[in-house]
N, C-alpha and C positions, 0 to 999 in steps of 0.2 A: 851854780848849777849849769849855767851857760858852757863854761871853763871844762867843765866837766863832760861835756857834749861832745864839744870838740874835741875833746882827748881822744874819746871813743872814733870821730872822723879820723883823727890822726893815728890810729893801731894799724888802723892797713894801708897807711902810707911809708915813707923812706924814714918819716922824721922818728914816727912812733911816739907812741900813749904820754910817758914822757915829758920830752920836746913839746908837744904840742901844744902841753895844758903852761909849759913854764914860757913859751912864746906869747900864747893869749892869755897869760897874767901880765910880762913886759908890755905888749903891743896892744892890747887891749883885745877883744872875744875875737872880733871881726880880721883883726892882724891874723893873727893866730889859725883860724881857719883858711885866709888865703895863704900863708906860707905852708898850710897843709895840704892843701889842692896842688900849689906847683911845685912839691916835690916831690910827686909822684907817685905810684903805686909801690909796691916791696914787687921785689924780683921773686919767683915762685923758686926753694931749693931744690936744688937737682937730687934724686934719688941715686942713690948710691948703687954698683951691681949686686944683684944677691948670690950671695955662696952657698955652691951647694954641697 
């Protein structure tokens, strides 16, 4: 359940849902959650122009 946590922490991070949850199976919950914190947020996509 914990694993599962973090995944969610890790969706709006760089690493994503994922990553996260197979990091804090390797590293254990607590690993997992720090390497989700320092990789940072997602970069928001740029919107494309609209045609008209």
């Amino acid at each position: 359940m914990t694993v599962f946590a973090i995944g969610m922490v890790g969706s709006t991070r760089r690493l994503g849902f994922w990553a996260t949850i197979l990091l804090s199976i390797v590293l254990t919950p607590i690993g997992g959650f720090i390497a989700a914190l320092i990789s940072g947020r997602r970069r928001p996509k740029k919107r494309k122009a609209q045609k008209k």
